[in-house]
C-alpha positions in Angstrom: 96.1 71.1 115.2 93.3 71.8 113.0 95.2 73.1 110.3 97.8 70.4 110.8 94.6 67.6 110.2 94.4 70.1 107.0 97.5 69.4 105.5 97.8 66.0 105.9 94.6 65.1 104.6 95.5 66.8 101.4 96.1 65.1 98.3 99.8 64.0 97.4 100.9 63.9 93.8 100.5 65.2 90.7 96.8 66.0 91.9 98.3 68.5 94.0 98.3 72.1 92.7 95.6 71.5 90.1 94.6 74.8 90.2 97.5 76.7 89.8 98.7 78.2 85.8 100.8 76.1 84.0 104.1 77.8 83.7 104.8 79.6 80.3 108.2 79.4 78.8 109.5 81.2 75.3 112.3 81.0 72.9 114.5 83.8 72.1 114.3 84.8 68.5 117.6 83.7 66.7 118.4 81.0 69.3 119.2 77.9 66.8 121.0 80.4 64.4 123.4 81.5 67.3 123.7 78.1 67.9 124.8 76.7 64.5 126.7 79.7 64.7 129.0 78.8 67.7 129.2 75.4 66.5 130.6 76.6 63.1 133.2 78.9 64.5 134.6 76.1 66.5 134.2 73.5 64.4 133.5 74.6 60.3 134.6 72.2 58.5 133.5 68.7 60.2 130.0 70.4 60.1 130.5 70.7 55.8 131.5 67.1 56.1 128.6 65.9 58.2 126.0 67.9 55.7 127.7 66.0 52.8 127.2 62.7 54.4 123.5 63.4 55.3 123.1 64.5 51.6 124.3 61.0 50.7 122.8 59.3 53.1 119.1 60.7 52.7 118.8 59.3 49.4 119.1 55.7 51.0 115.4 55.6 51.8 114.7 56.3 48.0 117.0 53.0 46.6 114.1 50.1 47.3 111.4 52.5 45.8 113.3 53.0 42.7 114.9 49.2 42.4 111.2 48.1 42.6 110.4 50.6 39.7 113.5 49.1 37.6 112.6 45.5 38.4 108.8 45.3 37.5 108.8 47.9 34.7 112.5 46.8 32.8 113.9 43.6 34.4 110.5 41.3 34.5 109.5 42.5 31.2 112.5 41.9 29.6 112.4 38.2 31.8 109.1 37.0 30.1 109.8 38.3 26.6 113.7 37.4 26.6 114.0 34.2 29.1 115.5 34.6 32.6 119.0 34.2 31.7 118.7 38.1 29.0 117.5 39.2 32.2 119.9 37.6 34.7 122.7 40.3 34.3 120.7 43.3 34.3 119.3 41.7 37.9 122.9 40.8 39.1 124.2 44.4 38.2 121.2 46.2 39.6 121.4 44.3 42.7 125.6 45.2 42.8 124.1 48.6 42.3 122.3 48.9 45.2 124.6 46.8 47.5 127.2 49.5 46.5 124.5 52.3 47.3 123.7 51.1 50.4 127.2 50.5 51.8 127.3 53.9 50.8 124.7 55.0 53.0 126.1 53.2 55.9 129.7 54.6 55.4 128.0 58.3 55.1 125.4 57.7 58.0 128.4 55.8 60.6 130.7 58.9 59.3 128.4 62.0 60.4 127.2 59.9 63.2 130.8 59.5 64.7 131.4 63.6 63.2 128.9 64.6 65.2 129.3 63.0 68.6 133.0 65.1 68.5 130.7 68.4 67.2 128.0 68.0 69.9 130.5 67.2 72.8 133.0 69.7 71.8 130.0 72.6 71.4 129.4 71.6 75.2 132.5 71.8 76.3 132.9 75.6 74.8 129.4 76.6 75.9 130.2 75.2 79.6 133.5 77.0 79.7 132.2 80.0 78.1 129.3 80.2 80.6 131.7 79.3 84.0 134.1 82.2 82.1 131.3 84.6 82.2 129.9 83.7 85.0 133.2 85.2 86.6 132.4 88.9 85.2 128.7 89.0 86.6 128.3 91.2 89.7 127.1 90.1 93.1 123.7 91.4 91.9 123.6 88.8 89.6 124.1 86.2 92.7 121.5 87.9 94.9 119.0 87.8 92.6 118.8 84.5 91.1 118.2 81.4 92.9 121.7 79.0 92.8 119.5 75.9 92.1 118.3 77.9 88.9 121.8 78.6 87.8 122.7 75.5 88.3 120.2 74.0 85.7 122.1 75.7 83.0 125.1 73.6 83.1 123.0 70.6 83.8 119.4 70.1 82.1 119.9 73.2 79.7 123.4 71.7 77.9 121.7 68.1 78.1 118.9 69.9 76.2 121.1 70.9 73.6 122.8 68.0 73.6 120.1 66.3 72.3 119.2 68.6 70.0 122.9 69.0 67.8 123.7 65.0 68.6 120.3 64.4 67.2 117.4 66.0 66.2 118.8 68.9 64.3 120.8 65.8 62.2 117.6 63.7 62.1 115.3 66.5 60.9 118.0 67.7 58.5 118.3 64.6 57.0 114.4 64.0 57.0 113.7 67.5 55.3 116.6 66.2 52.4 115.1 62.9 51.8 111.4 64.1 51.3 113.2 67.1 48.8 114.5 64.1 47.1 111.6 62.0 47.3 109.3 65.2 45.6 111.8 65.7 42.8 111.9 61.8 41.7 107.9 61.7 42.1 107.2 64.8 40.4 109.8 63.0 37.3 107.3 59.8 37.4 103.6 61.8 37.7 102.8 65.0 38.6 99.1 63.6 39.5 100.5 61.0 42.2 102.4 63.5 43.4 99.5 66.1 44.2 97.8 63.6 45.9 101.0 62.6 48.1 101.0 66.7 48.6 98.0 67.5 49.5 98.4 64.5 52.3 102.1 66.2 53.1 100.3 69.4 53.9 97.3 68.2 55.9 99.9 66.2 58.0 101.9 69.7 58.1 98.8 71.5 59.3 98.3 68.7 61.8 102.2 69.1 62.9 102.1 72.9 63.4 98.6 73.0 65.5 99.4 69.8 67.9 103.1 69.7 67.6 103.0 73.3 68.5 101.4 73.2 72.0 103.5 70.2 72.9 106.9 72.4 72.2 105.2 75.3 73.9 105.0 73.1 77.2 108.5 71.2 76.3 109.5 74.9 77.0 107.2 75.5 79.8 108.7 71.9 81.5 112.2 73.2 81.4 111.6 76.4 83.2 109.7 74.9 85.6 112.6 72.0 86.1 114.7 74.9 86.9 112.6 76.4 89.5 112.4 73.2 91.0 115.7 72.1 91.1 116.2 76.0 92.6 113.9 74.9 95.4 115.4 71.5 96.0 119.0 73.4 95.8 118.0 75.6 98.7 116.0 73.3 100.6 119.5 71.1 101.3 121.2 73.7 101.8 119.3 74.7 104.8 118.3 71.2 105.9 119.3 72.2 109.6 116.9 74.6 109.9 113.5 72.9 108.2 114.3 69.9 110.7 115.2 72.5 113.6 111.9 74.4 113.1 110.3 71.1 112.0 109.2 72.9 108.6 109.1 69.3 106.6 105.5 69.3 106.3 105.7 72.9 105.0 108.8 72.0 102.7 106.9 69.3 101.4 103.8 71.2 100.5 106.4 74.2 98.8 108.1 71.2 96.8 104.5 69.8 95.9 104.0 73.2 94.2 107.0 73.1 92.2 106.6 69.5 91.7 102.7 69.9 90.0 104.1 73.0 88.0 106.7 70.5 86.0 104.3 67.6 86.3 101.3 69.5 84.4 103.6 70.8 81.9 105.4 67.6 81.3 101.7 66.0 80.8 100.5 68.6 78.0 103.6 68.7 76.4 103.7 64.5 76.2 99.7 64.1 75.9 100.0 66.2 72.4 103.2 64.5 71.2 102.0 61.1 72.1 98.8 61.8 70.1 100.7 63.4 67.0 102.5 59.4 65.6 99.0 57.9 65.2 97.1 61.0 63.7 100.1 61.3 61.4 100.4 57.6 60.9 96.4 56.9 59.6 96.8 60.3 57.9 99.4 58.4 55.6 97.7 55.1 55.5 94.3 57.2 53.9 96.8 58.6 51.4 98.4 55.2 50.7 94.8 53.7 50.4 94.3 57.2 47.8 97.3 56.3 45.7 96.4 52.7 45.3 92.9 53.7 44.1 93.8 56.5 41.9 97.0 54.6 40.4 94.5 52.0 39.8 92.5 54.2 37.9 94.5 55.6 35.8 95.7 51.5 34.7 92.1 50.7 34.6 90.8 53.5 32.2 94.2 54.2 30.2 94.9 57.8 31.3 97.2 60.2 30.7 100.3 60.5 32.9 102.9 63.6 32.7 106.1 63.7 34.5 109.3 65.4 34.0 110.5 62.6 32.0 107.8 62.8 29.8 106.1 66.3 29.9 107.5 67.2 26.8 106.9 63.7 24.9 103.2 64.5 25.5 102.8 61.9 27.9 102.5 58.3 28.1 100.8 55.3 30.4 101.1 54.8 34.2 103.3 51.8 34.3 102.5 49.1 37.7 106.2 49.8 38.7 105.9 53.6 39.1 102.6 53.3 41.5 104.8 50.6 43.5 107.3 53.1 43.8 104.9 56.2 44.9 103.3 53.7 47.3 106.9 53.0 49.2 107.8 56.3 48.7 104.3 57.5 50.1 104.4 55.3 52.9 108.2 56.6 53.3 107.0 60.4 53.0 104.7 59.2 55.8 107.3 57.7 58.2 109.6 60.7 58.2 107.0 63.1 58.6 106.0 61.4 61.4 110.0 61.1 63.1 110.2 64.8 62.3 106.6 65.6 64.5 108.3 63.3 67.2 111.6 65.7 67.5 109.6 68.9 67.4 108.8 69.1 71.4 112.5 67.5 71.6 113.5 70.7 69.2 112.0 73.3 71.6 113.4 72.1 74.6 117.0 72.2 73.2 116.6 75.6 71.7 114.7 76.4 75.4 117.5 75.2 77.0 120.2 76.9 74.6 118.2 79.9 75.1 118.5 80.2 78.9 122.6 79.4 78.5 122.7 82.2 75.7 120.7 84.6 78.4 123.1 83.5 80.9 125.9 84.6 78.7 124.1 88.1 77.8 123.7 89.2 81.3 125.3 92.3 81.6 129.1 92.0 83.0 130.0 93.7 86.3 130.7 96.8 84.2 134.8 98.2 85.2 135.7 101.9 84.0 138.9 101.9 86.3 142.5 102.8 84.9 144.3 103.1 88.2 146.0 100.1 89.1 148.0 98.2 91.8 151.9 97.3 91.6 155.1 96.4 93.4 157.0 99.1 94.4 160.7 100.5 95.6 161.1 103.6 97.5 164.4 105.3 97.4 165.7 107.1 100.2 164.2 110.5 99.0 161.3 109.1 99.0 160.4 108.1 95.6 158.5 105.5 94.0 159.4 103.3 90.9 157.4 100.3 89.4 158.9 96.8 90.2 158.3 93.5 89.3 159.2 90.9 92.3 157.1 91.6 96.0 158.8 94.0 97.5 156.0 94.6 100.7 155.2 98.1 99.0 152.5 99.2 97.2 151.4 102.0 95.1 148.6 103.1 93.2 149.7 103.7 89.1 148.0 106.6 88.4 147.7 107.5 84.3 147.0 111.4 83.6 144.8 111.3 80.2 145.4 114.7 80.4 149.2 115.2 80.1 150.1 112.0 79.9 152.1 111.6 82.6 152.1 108.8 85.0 152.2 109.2 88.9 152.5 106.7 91.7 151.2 107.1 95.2 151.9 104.6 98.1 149.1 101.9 99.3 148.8 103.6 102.6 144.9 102.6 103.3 143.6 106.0 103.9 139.4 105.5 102.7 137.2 108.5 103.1 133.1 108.3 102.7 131.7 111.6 101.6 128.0 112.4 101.7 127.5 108.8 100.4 123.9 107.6 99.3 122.6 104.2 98.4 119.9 101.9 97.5 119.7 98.4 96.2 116.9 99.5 94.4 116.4 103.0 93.2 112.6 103.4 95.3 114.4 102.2 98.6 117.4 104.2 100.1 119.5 102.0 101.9 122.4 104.5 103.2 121.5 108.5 103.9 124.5 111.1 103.7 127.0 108.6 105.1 130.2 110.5 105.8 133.1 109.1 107.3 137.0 108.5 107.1 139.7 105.8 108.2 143.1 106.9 108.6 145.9 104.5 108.0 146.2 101.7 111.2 142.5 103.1 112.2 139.9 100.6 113.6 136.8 101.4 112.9 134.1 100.0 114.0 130.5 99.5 113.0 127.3 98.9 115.4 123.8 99.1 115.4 120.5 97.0 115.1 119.7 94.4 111.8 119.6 96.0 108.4 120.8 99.5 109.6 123.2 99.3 106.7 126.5 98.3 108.3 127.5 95.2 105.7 126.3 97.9 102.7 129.0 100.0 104.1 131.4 97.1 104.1 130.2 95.9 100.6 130.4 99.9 98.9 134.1 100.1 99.6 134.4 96.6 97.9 132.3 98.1 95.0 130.3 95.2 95.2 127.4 97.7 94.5 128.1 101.2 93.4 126.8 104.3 94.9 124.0 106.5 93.6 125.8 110.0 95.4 128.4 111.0 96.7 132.1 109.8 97.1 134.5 107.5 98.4 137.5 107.8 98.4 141.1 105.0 98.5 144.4 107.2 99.3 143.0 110.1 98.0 141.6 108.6 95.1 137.7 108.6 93.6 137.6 104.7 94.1 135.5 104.9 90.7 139.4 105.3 88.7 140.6 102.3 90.7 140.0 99.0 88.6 137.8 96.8 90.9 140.5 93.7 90.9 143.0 95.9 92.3 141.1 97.5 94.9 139.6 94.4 95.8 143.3 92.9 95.6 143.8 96.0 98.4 141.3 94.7 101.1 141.3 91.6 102.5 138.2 90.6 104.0 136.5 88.0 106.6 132.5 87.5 106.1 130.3 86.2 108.5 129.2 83.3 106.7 132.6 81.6 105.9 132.8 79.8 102.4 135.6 77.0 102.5 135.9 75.1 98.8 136.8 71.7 98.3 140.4 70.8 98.6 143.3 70.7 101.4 143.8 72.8 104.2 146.5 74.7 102.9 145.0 75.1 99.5 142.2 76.9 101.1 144.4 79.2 103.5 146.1 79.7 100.1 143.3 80.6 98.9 143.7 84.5 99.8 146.9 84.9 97.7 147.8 82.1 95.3 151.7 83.0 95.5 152.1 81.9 99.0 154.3 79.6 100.5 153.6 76.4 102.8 155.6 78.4 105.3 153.7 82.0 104.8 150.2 80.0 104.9 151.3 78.0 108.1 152.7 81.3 109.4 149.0 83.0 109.1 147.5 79.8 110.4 149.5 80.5 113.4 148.1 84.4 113.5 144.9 83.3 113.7 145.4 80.7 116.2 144.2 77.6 113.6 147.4 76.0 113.5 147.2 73.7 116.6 144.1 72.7 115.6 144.9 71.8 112.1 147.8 69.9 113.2 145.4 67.8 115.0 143.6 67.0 111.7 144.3 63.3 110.3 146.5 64.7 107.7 147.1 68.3 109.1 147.5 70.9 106.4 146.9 68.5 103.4 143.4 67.2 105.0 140.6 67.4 102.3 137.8 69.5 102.9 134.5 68.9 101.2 131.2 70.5 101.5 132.0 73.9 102.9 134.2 72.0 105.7 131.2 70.2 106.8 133.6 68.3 108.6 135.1 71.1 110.8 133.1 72.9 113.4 131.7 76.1 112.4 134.5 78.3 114.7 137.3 76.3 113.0 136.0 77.0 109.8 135.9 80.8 110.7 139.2 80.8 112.2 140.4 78.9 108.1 138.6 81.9 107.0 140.6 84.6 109.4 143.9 82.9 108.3 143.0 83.4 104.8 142.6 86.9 105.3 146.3 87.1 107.1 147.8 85.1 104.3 146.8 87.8 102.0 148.7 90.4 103.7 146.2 93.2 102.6 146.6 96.9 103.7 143.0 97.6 104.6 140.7 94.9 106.1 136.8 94.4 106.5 135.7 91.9 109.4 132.2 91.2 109.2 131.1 89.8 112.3 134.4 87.8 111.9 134.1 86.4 115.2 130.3 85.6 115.4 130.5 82.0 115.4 133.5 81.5 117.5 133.0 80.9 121.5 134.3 83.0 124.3 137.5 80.8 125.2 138.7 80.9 121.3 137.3 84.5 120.9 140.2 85.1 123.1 142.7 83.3 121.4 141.6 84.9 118.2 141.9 88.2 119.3 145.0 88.3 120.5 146.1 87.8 116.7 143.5 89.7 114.8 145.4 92.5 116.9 148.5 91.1 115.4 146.8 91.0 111.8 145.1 94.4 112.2 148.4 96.2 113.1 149.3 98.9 110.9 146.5 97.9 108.9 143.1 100.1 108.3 140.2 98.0 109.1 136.4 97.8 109.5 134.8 96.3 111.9 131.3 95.0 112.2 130.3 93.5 115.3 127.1 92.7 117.6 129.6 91.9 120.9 130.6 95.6 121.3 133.4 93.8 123.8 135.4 93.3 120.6 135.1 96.8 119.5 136.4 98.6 122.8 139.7 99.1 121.6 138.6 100.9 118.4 139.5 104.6 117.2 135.9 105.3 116.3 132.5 103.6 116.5 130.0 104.4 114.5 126.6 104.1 115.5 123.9 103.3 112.7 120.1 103.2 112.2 118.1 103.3 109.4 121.0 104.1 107.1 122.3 107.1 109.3 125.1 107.7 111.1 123.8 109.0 114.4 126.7 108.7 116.8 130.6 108.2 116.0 132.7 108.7 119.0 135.5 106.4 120.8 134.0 103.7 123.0 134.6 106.6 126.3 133.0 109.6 124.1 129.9 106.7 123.2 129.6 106.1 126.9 129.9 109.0 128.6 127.3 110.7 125.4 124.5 108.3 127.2 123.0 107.2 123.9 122.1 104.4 121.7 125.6 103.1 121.8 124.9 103.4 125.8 122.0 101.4 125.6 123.3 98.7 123.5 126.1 98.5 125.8 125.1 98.1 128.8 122.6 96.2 127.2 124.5 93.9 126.4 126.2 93.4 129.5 123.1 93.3 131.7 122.4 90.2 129.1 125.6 88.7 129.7 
């Protein structure tokens, strides 16, 4: 109760967690030239366009400074000395100038603006696809060992990230960087003393740039990690909703999210607190240096200096004429602006190439790797016996077995005949999983699994799947190291039915479909019926083409398995693996169910892995594990009679019952 008191009477908010480190996040060298990269492969030649059209455009800032320049040191002049109306049509075609200049700018500027909301959407598209297409060649590994929330973020806040930075500030800052190159080589014509002033400013607001603008990309990096970890957290916490309100763990849940929550809260605050600083500090630094101009241009009127520029370095010089320190102060307070917009998309910068980052390491994880050259196919056997390759389903299998070595080609029938020799695992290298596991199914054998939690009876299940490969040992498909087999045809071989079911959105049918995408209405409603799901699903409002959405939340979780049995039938494998296939189904339906899993596992090699050992009565050998050892294999009577640990759990069992 105490503790309870505790928890409530701590602080909510962004208070919470003060004390924990602010998460760190870096950027993979050679992120933004991968990027530019991928966008130029896909899309080359809009890109040349759009760098024209900035080059065109950038100059547009430079037009008032340099029509200012023409009209006090030419047009006014010539006004005073000439009359108005000498001056009148250098005015009207210096003003037709510009008018044409700027509608100029605004074609160029609408044109790599529209350009580049095709570029930045298309690069998305491809980088989506290319990570969902990846994404498909990780292992289960992968899966296990990253939080789905996290991966999740990648499509989401990490392509939103780059978004913004290839629809806008690499265009922005590109175009910035072009206008002050611009704006340097027209100064440094005018007066190369008005231009070391403007920078020595440019490299004090540089300085000022790197050192704040710096940290506040470092935590713009820092936020998007920790907005992944968070949405990893909130991902997980839905999907077990039932069981935080069914162990009333919301307080708990809330303090966890808090965590998470103060993480991306304190990085979001440094990484804003130092941008929002950066505008004004870089805004006064270029008001000082407009002040500097004014008095220094001033000077140089006053006392009759010397100005060089490129347009008159080699005339020995002239005057500082008005219109030229006009010019430099536009330009200045121009140099100023920009510099200041480019500070402003620096943290936005880092979180795109943070973002781009984590959806290039997504698409560098290693792929499930696949040495296999045996494969699967159709087959017709003549009466002596023979195989031959087909095309069209015949109901026969073979493996198609290529000899490097002589170059010949054998073929040997899909009979389901798996053998486990001396077998030794672990997920991790310092933890063995599975010790010396030796075992063998012969075709239309049941075997069956049993033994306490985490004795390694799914790792079993998920070897022959090569889900995980072995670290000794070998197993064996028809006689075949399972090692030669390419995974998608072994795993084509063995149809399976986990204990937590997985039903995707779509109909019924689409989902009993599901286990082989060639089936008919009629074989799919013909499985149904094996499994005993088809008077249900007749009873759903639109039977077979019902919708299912989220997982089948709509069904009940024994309907859902019995979806997930039928999908098994439908794919009319040779070997199967039922893990705990009948764990969420009650007694009256376990009945039903059985009667055509018997049906289903006719003929068929299959694994079995079960906690009622009622279900596993009937088969040819039981295997007993603990600790990643085989310790008793026997038929159900041999088990019995042995008095063991199968004993024990058996009458167990029943004494529970």
């Amino acid at each position: 109760m105490a503790q309870a008191t505790q928890q409530r009477a701590m602080p909510k908010g962004p208070m919470r967690g003060r004390g924990m480190p602010i998460p760190k996040g870096s950027i993979p060298k050679g992120t933004l030239g991968r990027l530019l990269k991928t966008a130029f492969k896909y899309y080359k030649w809009r890109l040349i366009i759009v760098f024209t059209c900035i080059l065109v455009s950038s100059t547009g800032s430079l037009i008032s400074s340099l029509f200012m320049k023409t009209l006090i040191d030419e047009i006014i002049p010539k006004g005073v000395e000439f009359g108005f109306a000498a001056a009148a049509r250098d005015l009207l075609g210096l003003i037709l100038f510009m008018g044409g200049m700027y509608g100029l700018v605004v074609l160029t500027t609408f044109l790599y603006n529209r350009l580049m909301a095709t570029v930045t959407q298309g690069l998305l598209y491809h980088l989506r696809t290319d990570m969902f297409k990846k994404m498909q060649t990780l292992p289960i590994k992968y899966f296990d060992t990253h939080a789905h929330g996290e991966i999740m973020s990648s499509y989401t806040n990490d392509t939103d990230a780059t978004r913004q930075l290839i629809g806008q500030s690499l265009p922005s800052v590109m175009s910035n960087v072009l206008t002050l190159l611009v704006s340097i080589g027209v100064m440094l014509t005018f007066s190369f003393w008005l231009s070391l002033v403007v920078l020595c400013s440019t490299f004090v607001m540089t300085f000022i740039v790197k050192k704040i603008g710096g940290n506040s990309a470092k935590y713009m990096v820092a936020q998007q990690g920790a907005l992944a970890g968070l949405e990893g957290f909130v991902e997980e916490t839905m999907k077990g909703q039932k069981v935080v309100k069914v162990f009333t763990h919301e307080e708990q849940a809330k303090d966890d999210f808090d965590k998470y929550n103060a993480n991306l809260f304190k990085a979001g605050e440094k990484a804003h607190t130092f941008g929002n600083i950066l505008g004004p500090i870089i805004g006064n630094v270029g008001n000082f240096n407009y002040v500097l101009l004014t008095i220094i241009g001033g000077l140089f009127l006053t006392l009759g200096w010397t100005n060089y520029g490129f347009m008159n370095v080699f005339s020995g010089g002239g005057l500082l004429e008005i219109g030229i320190i006009v010019s430099f102060l536009g330009m200045s307070r121009n140099f100023a602006m920009i510099i200041n917009q480019t500070s402003q998309q620096i943290s936005m910068i880092a979180m795109g190439m943070a973002g781009a980052g984590r959806i290039f390491k997504l698409m560098d994880e290693e792929p499930e790797k696949d040495e296999g050259y045996v494969t699967l196919v159709n087959a017709e056997e003549d009466e002596n016996g023979n195989l031959t390759e087909t095309e069209r389903r015949t109901g026969v299998w073979a493996w198609k077995h290529f000899h490097k070595a002589d170059g010949t080609t054998t073929y040997t029938r899909l009979r389901g005949d798996i053998v486990m020799d001396m077998v030794d695992f672990g997920y991790v290298p310092e933890k063995q999983v599975l010790t010396d596991v030796t075992l063998y199914a012969k075709p239309g054998q049941k075997i069956a699994f049993v033994g306490a939690t985490g004795a390694g009876k799914t790792t079993i299940t998920n070897l022959i799947n090569r889900f995980y490969d072995i670290a000794d040992g070998k197993i064996r498909y028809d006689g075949i190291n399972i090692n030669k087999i390419k995974k998608s045809d072994l795993r084509r071989s063995l149809g399976i039915v986990l204990q937590d079911t997985n039903l995707f959105t779509g109909t019924v049918m689409e989902n009993i479909r599901y286990g082989r995408l060639d089936a008919t209405d009629e074989e799919c409603i013909a499985a149904a019926k094996l499994a005993n799901a088809d008077d249900f699903i007749r009873r759903l409002p639109d039977g077979y083409q019902t919708v299912l959405t989220n997982n089948g939340a709509n069904l009940s979780q024994g309907q859902r398995q019995l979806l997930s049995i039928a999908r098994a039938a439908v794919a009319d494998a040779p070997a199967m693996i039922l893990d705990e296939a009948t764990s969420s189904i009650d007694t009256r339906t376990e009945a039903l169910v059985q009667d055509g899993m018997d049906k289903l596992m006719k003929g068929r090699t299959v694994f079995v892995i079960a906690h009622r050992l009622s279900t596993v009565r009937n088969a040819n050998a039981i295997m007993v594990l603990d600790h990643g050892k085989i310790i008793e294999r026997g038929t159900h009577e041999q088990l019995i009679e042995q008095k063991g640990v199968y004993y024990q759990l058996y009458t167990g069992a029943f004494e529970l019952e």
